[in-house]
N, C-alpha and C positions, 0 to 999 in steps of 0.2 A: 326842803320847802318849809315856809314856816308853817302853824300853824298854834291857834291863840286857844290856850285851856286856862279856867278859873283865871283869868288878867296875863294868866304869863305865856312870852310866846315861846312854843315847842317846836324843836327843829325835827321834820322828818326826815327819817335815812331811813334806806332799801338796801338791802342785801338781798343779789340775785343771781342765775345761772339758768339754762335752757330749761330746766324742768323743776326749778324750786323756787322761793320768794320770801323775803323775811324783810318785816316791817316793822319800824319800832318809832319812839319819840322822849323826846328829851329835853330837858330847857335852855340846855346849849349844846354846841357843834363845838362835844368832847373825843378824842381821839379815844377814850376809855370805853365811852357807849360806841361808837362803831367796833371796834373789835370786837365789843357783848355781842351784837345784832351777828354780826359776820364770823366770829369761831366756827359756827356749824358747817359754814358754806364755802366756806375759805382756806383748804389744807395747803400745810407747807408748800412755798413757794408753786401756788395756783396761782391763775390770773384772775384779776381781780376786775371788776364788770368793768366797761369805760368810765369815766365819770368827767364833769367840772374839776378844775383843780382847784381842791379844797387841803389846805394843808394837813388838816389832822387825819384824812385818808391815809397820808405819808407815812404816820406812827406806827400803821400796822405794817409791818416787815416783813412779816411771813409769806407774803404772795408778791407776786408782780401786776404792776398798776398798768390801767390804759386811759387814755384820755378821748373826751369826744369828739372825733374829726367833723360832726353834724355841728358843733357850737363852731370850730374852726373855722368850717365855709363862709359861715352867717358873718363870721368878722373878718373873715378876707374878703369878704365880696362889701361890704361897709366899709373896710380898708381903702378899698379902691375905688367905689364910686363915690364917697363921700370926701376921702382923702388923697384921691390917684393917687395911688401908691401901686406903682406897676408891677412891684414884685409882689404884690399881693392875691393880685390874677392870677400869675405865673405859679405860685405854689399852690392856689387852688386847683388851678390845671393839672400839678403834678401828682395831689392827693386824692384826684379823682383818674387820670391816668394808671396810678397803682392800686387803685379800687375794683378798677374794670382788670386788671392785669392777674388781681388774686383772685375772682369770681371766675376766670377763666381757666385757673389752675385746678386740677381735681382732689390735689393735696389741702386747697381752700388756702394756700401759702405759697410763697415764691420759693424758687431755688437761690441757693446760698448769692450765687452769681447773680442774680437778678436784685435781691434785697441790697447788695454792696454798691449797684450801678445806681441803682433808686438814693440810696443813702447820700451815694456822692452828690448827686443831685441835688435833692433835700439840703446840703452843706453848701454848695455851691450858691441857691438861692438866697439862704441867709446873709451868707457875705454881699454877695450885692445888695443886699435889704438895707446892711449895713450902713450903705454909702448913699441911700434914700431915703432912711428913715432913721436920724443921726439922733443920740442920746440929750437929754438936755443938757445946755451948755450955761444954766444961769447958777449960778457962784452961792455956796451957802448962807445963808444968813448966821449971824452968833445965835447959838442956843436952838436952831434950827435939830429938829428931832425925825429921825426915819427918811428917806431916801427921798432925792426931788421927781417932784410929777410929772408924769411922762406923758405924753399922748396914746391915746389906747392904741393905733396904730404899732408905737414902740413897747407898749406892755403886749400886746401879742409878740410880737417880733422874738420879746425878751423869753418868752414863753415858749414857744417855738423853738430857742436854744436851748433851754435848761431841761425841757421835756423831749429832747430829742427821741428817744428811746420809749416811750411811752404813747407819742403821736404814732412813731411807724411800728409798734407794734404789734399792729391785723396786720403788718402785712407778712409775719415772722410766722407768728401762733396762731392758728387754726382754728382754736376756740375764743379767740378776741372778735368782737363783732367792729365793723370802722366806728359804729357809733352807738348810744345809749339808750336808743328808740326803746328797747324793751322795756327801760328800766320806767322810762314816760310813759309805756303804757301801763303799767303795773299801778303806777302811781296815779293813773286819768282819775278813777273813781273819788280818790280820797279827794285831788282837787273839784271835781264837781261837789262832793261833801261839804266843803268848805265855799264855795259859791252859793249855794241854798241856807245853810245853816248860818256862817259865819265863822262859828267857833264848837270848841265842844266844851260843855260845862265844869270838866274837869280832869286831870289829866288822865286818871282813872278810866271815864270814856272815852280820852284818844288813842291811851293801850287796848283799848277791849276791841276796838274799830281795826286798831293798827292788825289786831290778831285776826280778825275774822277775815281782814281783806285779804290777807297773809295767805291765809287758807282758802280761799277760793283762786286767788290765783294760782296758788300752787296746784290746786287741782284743776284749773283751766289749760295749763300748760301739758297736763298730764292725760286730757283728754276725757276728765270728768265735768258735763256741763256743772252750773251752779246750781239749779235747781236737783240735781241729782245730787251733789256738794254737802246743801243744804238739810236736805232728805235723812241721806246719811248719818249727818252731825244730829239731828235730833232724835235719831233712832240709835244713837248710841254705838253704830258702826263707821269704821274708819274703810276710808277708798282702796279699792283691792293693790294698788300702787305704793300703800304705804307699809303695808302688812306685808 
């Protein structure tokens, strides 16, 4: 999310998991400061929250990625009312079918057999997408630089193939949520902050922000209110949770 300090705008990123939160800012969307933010939270080949696909998330390789099937919907369902693009119903149908399939599970995941049927599925769709929602067909231009523009319809599409394995998988790992709702809520305050204020005077005060809010969410999830949080932090004692 941007947000604008002393004239420059500061990208925020969130590193998170069910009981911790780590928030930072930076003047661009470096694969070097996500790793900084996310080392603490992120061990070897963990899963890594859902998110947008943002490529420099990619850089870090030590964990496994998930993507938000909550932005997915929103652009399948614009897919096809805006574009009928009928297989865009259809796979919304199928990530919300394996939705309800893994909530029903006690494992919170599917059995091997159930993820391979879904998978095929999942493959199945794509190819027909294929044949509905067909790549651009106009010839390059000379000197013509980076790939020809696609209909967002077909950059989903394309998205959808190459993140196979990252769309489906909550419905593998246990600790993958379908989608990023956490990470939006962690993040609500700071956009209110930025709707009242505008900006912060310097990046200085959007590190100091980025930390406190850090800290109470962390201890919101941990079952310390914020006024108790609070309390704490000034009295020089740390949440029984952390000690």
């Amino acid at each position: 999310m941007p947000v604008l300090a002393d004239k420059l705008i500061l990208r925020l990123q969130l590193i998170l998991d069910a009981k911790l939160a780590r928030m930072g800012c930076c003047p661009c969307l470096k694969a070097s400061f996500v790793m900084t933010i996310g080392q603490i939270f992120a061990p070897a080949k963990s899963a890594f929250p859902p998110s947008m696909v943002v490529k420099p998330y990619y850089h870090y390789t030590e964990c496994l990625h998930a993507l938000c099937n909550a932005h997915h919907l929103r652009e399948l369902e614009r897919a096809y009312e805006q574009d009928g693009q009928q297989w865009a119903k259809a796979m919304q149908d199928l990530l919300l079918d394996i939705l309800a399939d893994v909530k029903a599970q006690d494992a919170n995941a599917l059995p091997a057999e159930k993820a391979q049927h879904y998978t095929e599925c999942y493959r199945n769709l794509l190819k027909q997408a294929e044949i509905e929602c067909l790549p651009p067909d106009e010839p390059r231009q000379p000197g013509q630089r980076g790939r020809t523009k696609r209909s967002k319809a077909r950059n989903l599409l394309e998205r959808l193939q190459l993140f196979e394995l990252d769309v489906l998988r909550f419905m593998v790992n246990p600790i993958v949520p379908f989608t990023n709702n956490q990470g939006e809520n962690d993040i609500r305050m700071t956009k209110v902050h930025q709707k009242i204020s505008g900006c912060f005077r310097s990046q200085d005060g959007a590190d100091i922000f980025c930390r406190i809010r850090s800290y109470l969410s962390t201890c919101r999830k941990n079952d310390v209110p914020a006024t108790q949080a609070l309390t704490l932090l000034f009295d020089g004692v740390l949440p029984d949770f952390i000690l």
